[in-house]
Legacy VTK file of the C-alpha trace (Angstrom):
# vtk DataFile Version 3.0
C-alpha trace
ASCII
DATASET POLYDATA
POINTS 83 float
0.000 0.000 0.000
1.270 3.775 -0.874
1.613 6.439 1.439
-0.864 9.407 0.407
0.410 12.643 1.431
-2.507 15.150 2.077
-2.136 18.944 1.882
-4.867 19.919 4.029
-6.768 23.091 2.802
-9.255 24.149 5.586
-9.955 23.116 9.329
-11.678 19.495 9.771
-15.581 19.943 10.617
-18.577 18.473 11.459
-20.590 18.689 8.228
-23.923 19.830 10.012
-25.282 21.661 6.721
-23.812 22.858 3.197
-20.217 23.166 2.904
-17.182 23.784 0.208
-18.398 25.988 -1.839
-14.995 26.321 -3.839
-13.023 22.842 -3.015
-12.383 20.370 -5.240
-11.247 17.076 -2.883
-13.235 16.709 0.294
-11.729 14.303 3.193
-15.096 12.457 4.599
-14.895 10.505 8.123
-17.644 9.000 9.059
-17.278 8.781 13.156
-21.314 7.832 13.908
-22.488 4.669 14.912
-24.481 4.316 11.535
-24.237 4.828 7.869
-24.449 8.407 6.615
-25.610 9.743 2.618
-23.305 12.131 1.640
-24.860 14.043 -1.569
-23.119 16.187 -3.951
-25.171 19.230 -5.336
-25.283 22.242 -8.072
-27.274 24.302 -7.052
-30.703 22.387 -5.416
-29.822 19.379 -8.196
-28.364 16.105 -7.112
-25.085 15.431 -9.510
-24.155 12.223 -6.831
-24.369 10.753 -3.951
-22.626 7.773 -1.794
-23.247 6.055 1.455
-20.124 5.775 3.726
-20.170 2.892 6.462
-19.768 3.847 10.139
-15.856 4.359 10.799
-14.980 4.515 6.702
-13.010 7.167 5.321
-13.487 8.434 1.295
-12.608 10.931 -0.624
-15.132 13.210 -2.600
-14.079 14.804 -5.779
-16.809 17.611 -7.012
-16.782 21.147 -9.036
-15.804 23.633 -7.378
-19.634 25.074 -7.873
-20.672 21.900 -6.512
-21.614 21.850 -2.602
-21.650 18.378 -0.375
-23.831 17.795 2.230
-24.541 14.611 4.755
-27.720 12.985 5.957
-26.213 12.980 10.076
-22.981 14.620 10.789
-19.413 13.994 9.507
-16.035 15.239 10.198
-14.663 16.873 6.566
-11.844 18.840 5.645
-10.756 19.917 2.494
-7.589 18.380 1.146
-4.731 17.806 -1.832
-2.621 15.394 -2.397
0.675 16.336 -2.286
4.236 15.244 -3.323
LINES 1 84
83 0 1 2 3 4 5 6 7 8 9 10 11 12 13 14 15 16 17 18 19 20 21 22 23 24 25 26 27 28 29 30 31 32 33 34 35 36 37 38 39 40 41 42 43 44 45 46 47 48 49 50 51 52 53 54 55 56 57 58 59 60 61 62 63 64 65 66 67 68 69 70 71 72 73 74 75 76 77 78 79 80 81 82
């Protein structure tokens, strides 16, 4: 397995509403007891959406127009990878 070097880009949060307006590569934990929806949005339409186990980390590539948003809270942060 390779090492992933991550340049974080904002503070890690509880995603409690709509977040990241301008990021590209959003950093989801899911830290609850249960499975969470995370949905991807332009605007009030749906462009995608994933459900992340309790304890499972993913990554979340959108448009920058795009926001993300999660059914029960999250810890995100906005990330790069790096050299």
């Amino acid at each position: 397995m390779s090492d992933r070097i991550l340049k974080l880009l904002d503070i890690e949060r509880t995603l409690t509403g709509v977040y990241y307006v301008g990021s590209t590569l959003i950093r989801v934990f899911n830290d609850t007891a249960a499975a969470v929806l995370i949905t991807v949005k332009d605007g009030s339409t749906t462009t995608g959406s994933v459900t992340v186990k309790a304890g499972e980390v993913i990554f979340v590539r959108k448009k920058s127009a795009e926001t993300i948003e999660a059914s029960a809270g999250v810890k995100t942060v906005a990330v790069a990878f790096g050299d």
